[in-house]
C-alpha positions as CSV (number, residue, x, y, z in Angstrom):
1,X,-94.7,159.2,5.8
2,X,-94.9,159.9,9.5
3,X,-92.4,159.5,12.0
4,X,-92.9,158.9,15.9
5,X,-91.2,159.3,19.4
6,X,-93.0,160.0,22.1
7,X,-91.4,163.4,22.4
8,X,-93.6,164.6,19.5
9,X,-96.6,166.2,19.3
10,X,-99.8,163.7,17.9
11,X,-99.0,162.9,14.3
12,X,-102.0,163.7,11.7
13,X,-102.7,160.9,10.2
14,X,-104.1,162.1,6.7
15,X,-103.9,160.1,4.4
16,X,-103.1,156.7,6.3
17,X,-105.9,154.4,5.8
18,X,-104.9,151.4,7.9
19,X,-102.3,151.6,10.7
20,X,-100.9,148.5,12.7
21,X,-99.1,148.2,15.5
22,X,-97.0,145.3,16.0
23,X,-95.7,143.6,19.1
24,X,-92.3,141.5,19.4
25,X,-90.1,139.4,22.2
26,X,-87.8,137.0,22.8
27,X,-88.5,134.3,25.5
28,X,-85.4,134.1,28.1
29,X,-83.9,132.3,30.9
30,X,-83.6,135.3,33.5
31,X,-80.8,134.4,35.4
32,X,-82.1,130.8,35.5
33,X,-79.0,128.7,33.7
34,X,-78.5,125.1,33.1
35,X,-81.5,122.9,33.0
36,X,-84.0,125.4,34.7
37,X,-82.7,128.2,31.6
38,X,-83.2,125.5,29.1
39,X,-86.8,124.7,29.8
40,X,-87.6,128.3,30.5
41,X,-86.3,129.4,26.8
42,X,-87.9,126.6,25.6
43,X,-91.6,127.3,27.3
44,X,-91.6,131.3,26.5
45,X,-93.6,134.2,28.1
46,X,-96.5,135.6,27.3
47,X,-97.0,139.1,26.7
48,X,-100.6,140.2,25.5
49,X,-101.0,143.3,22.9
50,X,-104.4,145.3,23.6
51,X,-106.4,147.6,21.6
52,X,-109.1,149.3,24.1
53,X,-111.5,151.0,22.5
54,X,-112.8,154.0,23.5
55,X,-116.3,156.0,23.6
56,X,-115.0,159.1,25.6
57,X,-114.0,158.5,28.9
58,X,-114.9,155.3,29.0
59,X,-113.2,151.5,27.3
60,X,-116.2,149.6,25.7
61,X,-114.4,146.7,23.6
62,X,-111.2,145.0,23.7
63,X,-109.2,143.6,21.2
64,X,-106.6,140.7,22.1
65,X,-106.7,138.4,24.8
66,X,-109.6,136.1,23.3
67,X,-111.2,138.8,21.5
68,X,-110.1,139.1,17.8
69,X,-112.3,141.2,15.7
70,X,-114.2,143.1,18.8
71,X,-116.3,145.5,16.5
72,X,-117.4,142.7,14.3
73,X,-116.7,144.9,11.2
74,X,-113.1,143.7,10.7
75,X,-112.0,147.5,11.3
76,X,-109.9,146.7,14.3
77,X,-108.3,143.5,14.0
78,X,-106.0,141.2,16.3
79,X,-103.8,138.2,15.0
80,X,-103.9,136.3,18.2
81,X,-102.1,135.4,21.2
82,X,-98.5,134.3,20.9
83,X,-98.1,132.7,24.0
84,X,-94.1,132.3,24.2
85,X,-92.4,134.5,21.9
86,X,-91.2,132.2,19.7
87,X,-91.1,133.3,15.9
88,X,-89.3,136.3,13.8
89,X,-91.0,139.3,13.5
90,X,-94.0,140.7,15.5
91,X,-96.0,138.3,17.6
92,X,-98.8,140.0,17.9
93,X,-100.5,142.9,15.6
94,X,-103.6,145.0,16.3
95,X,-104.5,146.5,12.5
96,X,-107.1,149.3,12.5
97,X,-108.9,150.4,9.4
98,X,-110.2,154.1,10.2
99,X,-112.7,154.4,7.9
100,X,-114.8,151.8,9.3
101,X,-114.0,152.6,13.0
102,X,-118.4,153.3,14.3
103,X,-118.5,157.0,14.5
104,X,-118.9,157.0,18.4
105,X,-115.6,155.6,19.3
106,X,-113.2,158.2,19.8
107,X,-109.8,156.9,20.7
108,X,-107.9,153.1,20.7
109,X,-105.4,153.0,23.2
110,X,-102.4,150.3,22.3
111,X,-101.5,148.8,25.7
112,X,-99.1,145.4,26.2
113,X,-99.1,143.9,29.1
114,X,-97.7,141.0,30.8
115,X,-101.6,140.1,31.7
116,X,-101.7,136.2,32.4
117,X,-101.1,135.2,35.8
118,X,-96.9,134.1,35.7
119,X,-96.3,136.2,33.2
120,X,-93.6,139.0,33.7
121,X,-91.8,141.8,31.6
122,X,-88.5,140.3,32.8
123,X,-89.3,136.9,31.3
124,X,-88.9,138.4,28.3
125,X,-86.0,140.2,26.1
126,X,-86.2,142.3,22.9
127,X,-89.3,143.6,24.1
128,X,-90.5,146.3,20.9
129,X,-93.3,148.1,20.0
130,X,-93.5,149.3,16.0
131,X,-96.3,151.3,14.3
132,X,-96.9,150.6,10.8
133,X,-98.5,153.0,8.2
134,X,-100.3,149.6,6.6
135,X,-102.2,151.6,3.5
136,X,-102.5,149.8,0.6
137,X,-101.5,146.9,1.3
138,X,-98.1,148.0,2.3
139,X,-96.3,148.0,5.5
140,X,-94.2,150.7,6.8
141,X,-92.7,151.0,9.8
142,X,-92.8,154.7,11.3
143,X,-91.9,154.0,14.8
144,X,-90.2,151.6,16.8
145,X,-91.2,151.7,20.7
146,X,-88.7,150.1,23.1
147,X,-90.1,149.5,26.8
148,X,-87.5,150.7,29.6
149,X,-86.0,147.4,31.1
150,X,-85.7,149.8,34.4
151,X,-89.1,148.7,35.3
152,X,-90.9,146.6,37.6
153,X,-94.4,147.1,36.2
154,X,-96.5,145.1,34.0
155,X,-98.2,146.9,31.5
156,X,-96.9,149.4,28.9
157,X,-99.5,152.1,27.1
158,X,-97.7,151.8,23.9
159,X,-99.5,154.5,21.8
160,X,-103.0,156.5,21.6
161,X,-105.0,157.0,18.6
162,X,-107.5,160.0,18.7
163,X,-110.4,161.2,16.5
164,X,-110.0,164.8,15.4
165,X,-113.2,165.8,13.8
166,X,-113.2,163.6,10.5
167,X,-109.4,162.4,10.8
168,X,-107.4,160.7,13.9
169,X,-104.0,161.7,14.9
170,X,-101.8,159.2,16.8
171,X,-99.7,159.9,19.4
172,X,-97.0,157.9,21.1
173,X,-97.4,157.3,25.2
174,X,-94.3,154.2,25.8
175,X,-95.3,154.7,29.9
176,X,-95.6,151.7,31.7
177,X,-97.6,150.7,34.8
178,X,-98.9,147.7,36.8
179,X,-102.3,145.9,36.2
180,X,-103.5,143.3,38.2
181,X,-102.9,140.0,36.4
182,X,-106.3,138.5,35.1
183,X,-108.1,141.4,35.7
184,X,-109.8,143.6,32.8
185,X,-110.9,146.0,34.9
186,X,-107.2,146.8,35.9
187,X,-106.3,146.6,32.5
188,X,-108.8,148.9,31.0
189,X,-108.3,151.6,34.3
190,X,-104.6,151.4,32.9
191,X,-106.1,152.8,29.5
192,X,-108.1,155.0,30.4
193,X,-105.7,157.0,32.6
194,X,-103.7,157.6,29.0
């Protein structure tokens, strides 16, 4: 079992087969009450989990957004876009099967972002990050990644995972940032400066 902060050094990853990373929130009324609160609890936000692959310095496919199964293997995986937060549990996984990763990719960076035009990190309440160790079948949490609500910005890199030789080694980041709304390109620039 491996346990994560982002004070630690990149955890070796030996021995984990599949890895997930999951992606909750609550919907909220901001300081909206009455009427206005109701319908704004009621409608949600939307906050986007992303997977960006990575062939050195540079993001080549996305998982998320409308992008589910970007490698077209099944070995990095999204569930698809809650678009109000509404539900228990995570809203929106990313699972990653290393052993069918393509050799030339060398890191997936985790990044959630309020990406949709409208959509903001203070729309939103509970906001939490949590890495599972998903092999076998089972589903283990080893971290659990909680966003400063300090922040103006957008976009959070969650956590990085990097090839080392013939194994990968995860490591959490939990920085956030701002990326202009609707734009990959922002997005992905976000990524690749973890």
């Amino acid at each position: 079992m491996i346990t994560l902060t982002k004070e630690d050094e990149p955890a070796d990853l030996d021995g984990v087969t599949h890895l997930s990373i999951g992606a909750s929130w609550d919907p909220t009324a901001g300081s909206s009450g009455g009427v206005l609160g109701k319908i704004r609890r009621k409608a949600g936000t939307d906050l986007d989990l992303i997977a960006i692959a990575m062939q050195g310095p540079d993001p080549v496919r996305i998982a998320g957004l409308d992008s589910l199964d970007p490698l077209g293997n099944g070995s990095l995986l999204h569930t698809g876009d809650n678009q109000t937060g509404h539900g228990d549990g995570d809203d929106e996984t990313v699972t990653v099967e290393f052993e069918r990763i393509p050799s030339n990719l060398t890191s997936i960076v985790f990044v959630a972002a309020a990406y949709k035009r409208g959509s903001a990190f203070q729309r939103a309440r509970n906001i939490s990050f949590k890495v599972y160790d998903a092999t076998g079948g089972s589903s283990q949490q080893v971290a659990d990644i909680w966003p400063s609500l300090l922040t103006d910005d957008n976009a959070c890199a969650v956590a990085k995972a990097m090839r080392v030789g013939t194994g990968w080694k995860l490591k959490v980041i939990n920085e956030t940032g701002k990326v202009k709304q609707g734009n990959e390109q922002s997005l992905m620039r976000f990524a690749v400066d973890k």
